[in-house]
C-alpha positions in Angstrom: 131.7 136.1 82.4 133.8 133.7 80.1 133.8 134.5 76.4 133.2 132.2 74.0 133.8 135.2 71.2 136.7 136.5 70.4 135.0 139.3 68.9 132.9 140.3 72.2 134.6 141.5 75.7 132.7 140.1 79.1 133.9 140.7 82.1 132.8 139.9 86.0 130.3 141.8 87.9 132.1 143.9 90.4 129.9 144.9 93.3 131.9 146.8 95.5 133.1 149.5 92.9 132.7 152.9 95.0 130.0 155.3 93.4 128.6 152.5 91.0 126.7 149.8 92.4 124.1 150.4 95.3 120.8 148.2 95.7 118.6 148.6 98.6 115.4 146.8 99.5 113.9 150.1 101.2 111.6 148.0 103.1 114.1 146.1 104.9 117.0 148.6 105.1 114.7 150.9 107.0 114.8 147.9 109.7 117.8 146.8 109.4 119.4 150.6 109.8 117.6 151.9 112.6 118.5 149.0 115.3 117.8 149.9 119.3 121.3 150.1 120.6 123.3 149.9 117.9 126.2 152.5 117.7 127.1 152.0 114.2 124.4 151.3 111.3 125.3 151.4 107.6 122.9 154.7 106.3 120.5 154.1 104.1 121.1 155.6 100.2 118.5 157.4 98.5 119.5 157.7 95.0 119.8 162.0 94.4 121.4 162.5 97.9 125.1 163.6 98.7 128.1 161.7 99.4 130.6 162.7 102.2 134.6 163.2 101.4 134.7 159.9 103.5 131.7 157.9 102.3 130.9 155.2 99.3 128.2 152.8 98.0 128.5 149.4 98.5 126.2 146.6 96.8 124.7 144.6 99.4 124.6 141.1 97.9 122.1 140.1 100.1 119.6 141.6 98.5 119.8 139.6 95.9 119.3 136.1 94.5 121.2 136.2 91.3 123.4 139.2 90.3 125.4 139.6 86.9 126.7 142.1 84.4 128.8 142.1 81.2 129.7 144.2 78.7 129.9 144.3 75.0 132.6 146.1 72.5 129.8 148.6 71.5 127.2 149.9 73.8 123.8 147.8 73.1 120.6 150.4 73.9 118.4 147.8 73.0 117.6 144.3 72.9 114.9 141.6 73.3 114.4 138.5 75.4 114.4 135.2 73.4 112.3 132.5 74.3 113.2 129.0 74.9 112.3 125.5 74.9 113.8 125.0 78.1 110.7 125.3 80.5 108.8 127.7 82.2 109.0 129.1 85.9 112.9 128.1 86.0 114.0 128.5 89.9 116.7 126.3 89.7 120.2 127.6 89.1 122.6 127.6 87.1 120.4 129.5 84.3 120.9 130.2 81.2 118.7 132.7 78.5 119.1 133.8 75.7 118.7 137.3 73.9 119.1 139.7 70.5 120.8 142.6 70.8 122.0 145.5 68.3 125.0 148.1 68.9 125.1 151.7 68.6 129.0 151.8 67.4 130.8 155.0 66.5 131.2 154.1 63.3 127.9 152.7 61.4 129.8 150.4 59.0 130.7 147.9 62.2 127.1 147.4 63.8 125.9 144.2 64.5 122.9 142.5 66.1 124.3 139.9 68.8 122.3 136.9 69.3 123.7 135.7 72.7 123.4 133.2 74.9 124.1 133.5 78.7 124.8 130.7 81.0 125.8 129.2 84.1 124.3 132.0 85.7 124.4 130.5 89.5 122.8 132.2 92.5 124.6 135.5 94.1 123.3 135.5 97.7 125.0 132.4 99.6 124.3 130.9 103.0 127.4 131.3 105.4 128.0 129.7 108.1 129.3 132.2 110.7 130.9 129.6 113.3 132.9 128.4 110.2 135.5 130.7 108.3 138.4 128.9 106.4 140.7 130.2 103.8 140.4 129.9 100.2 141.6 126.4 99.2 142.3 124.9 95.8 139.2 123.2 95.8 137.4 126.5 96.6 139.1 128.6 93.8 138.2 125.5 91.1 134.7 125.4 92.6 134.6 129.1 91.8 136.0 129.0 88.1 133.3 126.6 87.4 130.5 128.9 88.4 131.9 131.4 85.8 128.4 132.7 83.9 129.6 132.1 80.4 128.7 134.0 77.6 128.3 133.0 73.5 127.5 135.0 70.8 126.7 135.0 67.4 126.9 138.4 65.0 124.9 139.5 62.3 126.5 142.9 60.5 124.4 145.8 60.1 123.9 148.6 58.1 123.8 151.7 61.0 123.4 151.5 64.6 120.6 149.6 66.0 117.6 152.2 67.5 115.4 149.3 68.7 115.2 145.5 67.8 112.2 143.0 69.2 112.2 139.4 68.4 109.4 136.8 67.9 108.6 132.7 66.9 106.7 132.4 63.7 106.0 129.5 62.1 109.0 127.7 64.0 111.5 130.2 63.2 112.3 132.7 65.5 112.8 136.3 64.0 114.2 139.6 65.1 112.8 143.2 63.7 115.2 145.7 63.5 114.8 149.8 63.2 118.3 151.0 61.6 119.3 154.7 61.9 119.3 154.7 58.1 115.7 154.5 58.3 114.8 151.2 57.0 113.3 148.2 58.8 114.9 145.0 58.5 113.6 141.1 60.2 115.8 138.8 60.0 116.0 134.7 60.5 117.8 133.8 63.4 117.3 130.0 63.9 121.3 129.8 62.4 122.7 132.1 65.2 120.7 130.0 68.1 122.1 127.0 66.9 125.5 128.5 66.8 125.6 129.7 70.1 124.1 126.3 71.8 127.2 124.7 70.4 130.9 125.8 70.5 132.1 123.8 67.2 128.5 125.3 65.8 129.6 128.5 66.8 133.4 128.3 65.4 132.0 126.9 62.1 129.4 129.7 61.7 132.6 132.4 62.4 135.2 130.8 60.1 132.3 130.8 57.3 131.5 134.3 57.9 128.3 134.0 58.8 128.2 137.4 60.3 128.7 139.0 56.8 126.7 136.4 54.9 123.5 136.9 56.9 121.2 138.9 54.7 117.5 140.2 56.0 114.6 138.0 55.2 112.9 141.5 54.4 113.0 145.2 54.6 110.9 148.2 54.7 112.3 151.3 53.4 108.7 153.3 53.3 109.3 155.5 56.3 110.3 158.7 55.7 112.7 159.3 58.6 114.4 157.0 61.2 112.3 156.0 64.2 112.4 154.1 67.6 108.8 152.5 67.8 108.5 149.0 67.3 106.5 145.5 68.3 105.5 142.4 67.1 101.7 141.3 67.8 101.3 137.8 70.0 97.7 137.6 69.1 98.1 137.7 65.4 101.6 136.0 65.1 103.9 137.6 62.6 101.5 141.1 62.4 104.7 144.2 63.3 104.1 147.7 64.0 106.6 150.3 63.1 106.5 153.9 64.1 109.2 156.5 63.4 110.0 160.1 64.1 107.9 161.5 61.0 104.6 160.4 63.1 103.8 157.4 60.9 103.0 153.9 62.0 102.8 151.7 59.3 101.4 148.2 60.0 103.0 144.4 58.6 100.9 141.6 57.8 102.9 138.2 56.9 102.4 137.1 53.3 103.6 133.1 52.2 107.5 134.0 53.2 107.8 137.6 53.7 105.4 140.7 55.0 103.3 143.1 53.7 103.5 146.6 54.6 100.5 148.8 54.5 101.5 152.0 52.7 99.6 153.9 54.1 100.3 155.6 58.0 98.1 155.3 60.8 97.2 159.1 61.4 96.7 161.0 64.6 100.2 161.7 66.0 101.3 165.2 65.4 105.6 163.9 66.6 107.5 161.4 67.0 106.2 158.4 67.8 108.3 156.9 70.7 106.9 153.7 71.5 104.1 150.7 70.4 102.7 148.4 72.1 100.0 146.2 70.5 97.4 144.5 73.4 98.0 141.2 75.7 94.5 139.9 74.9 92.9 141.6 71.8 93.4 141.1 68.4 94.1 144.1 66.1 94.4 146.6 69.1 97.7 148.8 68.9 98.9 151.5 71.5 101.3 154.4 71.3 102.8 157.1 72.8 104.5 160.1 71.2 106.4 163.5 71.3 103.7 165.4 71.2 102.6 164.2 74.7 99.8 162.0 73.9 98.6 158.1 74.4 96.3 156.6 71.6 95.0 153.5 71.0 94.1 152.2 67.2 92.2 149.6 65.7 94.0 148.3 62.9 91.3 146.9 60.7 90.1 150.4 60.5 90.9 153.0 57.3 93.9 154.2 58.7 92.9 157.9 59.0 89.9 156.6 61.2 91.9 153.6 63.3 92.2 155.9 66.3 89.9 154.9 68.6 90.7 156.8 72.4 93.4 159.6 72.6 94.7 161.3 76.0 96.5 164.2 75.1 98.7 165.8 77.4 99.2 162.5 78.9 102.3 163.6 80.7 103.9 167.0 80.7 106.3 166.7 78.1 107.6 164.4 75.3 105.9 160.1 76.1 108.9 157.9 75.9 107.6 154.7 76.6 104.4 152.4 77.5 103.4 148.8 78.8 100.3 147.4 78.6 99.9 144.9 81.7 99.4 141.6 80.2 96.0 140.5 82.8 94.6 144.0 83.6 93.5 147.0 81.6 96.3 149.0 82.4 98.8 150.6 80.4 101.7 152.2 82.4 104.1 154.6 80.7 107.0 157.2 81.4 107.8 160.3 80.1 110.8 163.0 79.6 109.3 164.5 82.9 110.1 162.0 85.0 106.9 160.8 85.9 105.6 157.3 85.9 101.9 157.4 85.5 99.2 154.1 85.4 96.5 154.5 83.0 93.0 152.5 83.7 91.5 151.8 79.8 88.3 151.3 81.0 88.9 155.1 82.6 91.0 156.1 79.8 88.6 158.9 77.9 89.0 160.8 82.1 92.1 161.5 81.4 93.3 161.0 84.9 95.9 158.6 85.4 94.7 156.2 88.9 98.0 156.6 90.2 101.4 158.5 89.6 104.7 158.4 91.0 107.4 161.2 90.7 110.1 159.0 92.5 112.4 159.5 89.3 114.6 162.6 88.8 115.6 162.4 85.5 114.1 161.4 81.4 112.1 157.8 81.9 113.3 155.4 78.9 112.4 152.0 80.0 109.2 150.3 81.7 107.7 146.8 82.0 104.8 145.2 83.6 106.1 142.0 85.8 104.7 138.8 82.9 103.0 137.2 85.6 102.1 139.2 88.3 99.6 142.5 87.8 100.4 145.1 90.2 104.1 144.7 90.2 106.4 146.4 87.4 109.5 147.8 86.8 110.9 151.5 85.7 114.2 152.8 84.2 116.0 155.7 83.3 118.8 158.4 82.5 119.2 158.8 86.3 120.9 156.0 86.8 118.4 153.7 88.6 115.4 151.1 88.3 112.7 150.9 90.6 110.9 148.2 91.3 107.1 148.7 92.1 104.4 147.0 93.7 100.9 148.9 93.5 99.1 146.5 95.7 101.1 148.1 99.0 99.9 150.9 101.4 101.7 152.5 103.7 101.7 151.2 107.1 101.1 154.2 109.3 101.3 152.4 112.8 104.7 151.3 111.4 107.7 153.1 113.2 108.8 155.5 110.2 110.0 158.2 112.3 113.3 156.8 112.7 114.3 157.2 109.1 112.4 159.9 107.6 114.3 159.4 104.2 111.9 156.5 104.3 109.0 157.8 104.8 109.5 160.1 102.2 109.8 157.3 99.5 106.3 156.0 97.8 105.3 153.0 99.9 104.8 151.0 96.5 108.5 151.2 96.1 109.7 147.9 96.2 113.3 148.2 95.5 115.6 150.5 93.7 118.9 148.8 91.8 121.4 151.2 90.4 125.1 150.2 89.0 124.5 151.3 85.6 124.5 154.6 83.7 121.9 156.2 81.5 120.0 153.1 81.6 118.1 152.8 78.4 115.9 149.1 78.7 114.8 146.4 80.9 112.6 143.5 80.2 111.7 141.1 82.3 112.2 137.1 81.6 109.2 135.2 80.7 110.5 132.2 82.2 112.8 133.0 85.1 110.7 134.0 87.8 111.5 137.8 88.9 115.0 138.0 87.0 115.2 141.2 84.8 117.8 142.3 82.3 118.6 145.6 81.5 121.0 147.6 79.3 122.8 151.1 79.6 125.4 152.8 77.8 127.8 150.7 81.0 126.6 146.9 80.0 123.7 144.8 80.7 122.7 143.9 83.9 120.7 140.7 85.2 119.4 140.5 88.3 116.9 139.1 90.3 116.0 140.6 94.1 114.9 138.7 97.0 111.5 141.8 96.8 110.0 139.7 93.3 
């Protein structure tokens, strides 16, 4: 990517990097590697297995329809997916998105949340005409510089690295939330910063004024007793916040003329940390969360707060709950824990106690998952081993279908859509509201976004 700030380092996607990038549609590498009388067939990678002296992972392009990655000065672990007035169900390309985003730097006094804006983003897989192969000419290379994704961004200085930040529109601003490692809670106004960064004389007058030093919060919450993680804003009750931290307390925000009010006192039930919040799709005043001490809850909020728990499912996974979506047009929660395991949670089922389906395709901490916006059954999982699968729960497994030839296959869940990998310890995705199938995701390496020909 081109950068348009001096103060932020992007740089082009580089596929064929050996032992970084690999993405494989399972469905149809198991075709395309097992052809009749074919001597030679490109193997198919399952992440966990063991390279050869000889061998290394390629990205197959052709997997995809859009493929980028860039990186910032200080690793980003989280960030949130800013919507715009652009249109919905964008398939056209070049795109463009934008996003907030907050560092974990090494040293706390140079944090920043990044409110960037990517674009030119132009389509990865191309249709080649194999009868036709030319060199590179000057028209070619110029062609080529002008598809360079391009990148703005505008800073905001913080006090201590960034745990989690989540954005929202309110009453035509659109605001970012904040969770410092200090242990306070910060929103802030970010309708300066989006103009900056649609605008390159915008963006050069907003740095020579210092904007990133002059921005102050609009508000902050300094009532938790420890850092925390846990955070969301409500889209039934615009402006309502959640915020849970590593005490156990979730304290609730109600907005008040031009600021918030914070009720002091916790939502109890949790006996840890609370990792993650989620408040429901479709019901007002409904809040879900998932904790250390293994369990799922869900709260009414106009409840006292020592009574707002309404279901619990303890021991909802075998060790610490990292994270949890609630699928926007079913009564599903998914969610992911230290174990690995990715589980599906029916709420009309919920007081069972049995998850209606589980998948133990991951092999290492799960720190990341998402329901697709639009589509129920499909979703998407992350985590610190490297990879993000891609999942479809409406498939079955085909068992007249010719597995036998690839039993690495057949091994695989057959709701496994696809499985990206390129980045490391892998840390969040979200999927774009308005850009059909294209996900972003960040790691300690960079973000990623990507859309595959499977969604």
């Amino acid at each position: 990517m081109e950068e348009e700030n001096s103060g932020m380092e992007v740089v082009d996607f580089e596929p064929m990097d050996a032992d970084e990038d690999l993405e494989a549609d399972n469905n149809d590498d198991a075709d395309s590697g097992t052809g009749g009388d074919q001597e030679e067939t490109d193997d198919v990678y399952i992440p966990g297995q063991k390279l050869d002296e000889d061998e290394e992972l390629e990205c197959d392009e052709s997997a995809y329809v859009m493929l980028h990655q860039a990186h910032t000065g200080a690793p980003c672990l989280s960030f949130d997916i800013i919507p715009d007035d652009l249109g919905d169900a964008r398939e056209s390309f070049p795109m463009s998105c934008y996003m907030v985003c907050g560092t974990q730097a090494a040293r706390a006094h140079v944090n920043s949340l990044i409110v960037m804006k990517m674009s030119n983003l132009h389509r990865t897989s191309k249709e080649q005409d194999s009868d036709m192969e030319s060199d590179l000419s000057d028209s070619d290379e110029e062609e080529d510089d002008e598809k360079k994704p391009k990148m703005a961004c505008a800073l905001i200085k913080h006090q201590g690295c960034v745990n989690r930040v989540r954005s929202t529109r309110f009453n035509n601003t659109t605001f970012a939330a904040s969770w410092s490692e200090l242990g306070r809670v910060h929103i802030y106004n970010l309708n300066d910063q989006l103009q900056a960064v649609d605008d390159k004389n915008a963006l050069k007058a907003y740095e020579m004024g210092h904007g990133s030093d002059l921005t102050k919060p609009t508000f902050s919450f300094s009532g938790h007793q420890q850092e925390g993680f846990a955070l969301d804003w409500c889209q039934t009750m615009p402006g309502y916040l959640a915020s849970g931290d590593c005490r156990k307390d979730i304290h609730i925000w109600k907005p008040h003329e031009d600021s918030w009010l914070v009720d002091q006192r916790p939502l109890q039930g949790h006996a840890a940390s609370v990792e993650d919040l989620q408040w429901s799709p479709n019901e007002r005043n409904v809040l879900a969360s998932c904790s250390v001490d293994k369990s799922i809850r869900i709260w009414d909020i106009r409840a006292n707060p020592s009574k707002a728990c309404m279901l619990t499912c303890d021991n909802a996974h075998e060790s610490d709950v990292n994270v949890i979506s609630w699928n926007r047009n079913e009564p599903f929660i998914a969610s992911g824990g230290d174990d690995g395991v990715l589980n599906i949670w029916d709420l009309r089922q919920f007081q069972n106690k049995t998850p209606i389906a589980t998948f133990k395709h991951h092999t290492n901490h799960i720190t990341t998952v998402e329901w697709h916006p639009k589509d129920s059954t499909v979703l998407a999982s992350g985590g610190d081993d490297d990879q993000i699968a891609l999942w479809d729960l409406s498939l079955e497994r085909d068992e007249s279908a010719d597995d036998q030839k690839n039993e690495k296959l057949r091994n695989l869940p057959p709701q496994l859509l696809f499985i990206h990998q390129g980045q490391k310890e892998i840390k969040e995705l979200h999927w774009h509201p308005q850009l059909p199938g294209v996900i972003l995701s960040t790691a300690h390496t960079g973000f990623n976004i990507f859309r595959t020909i499977s969604v």
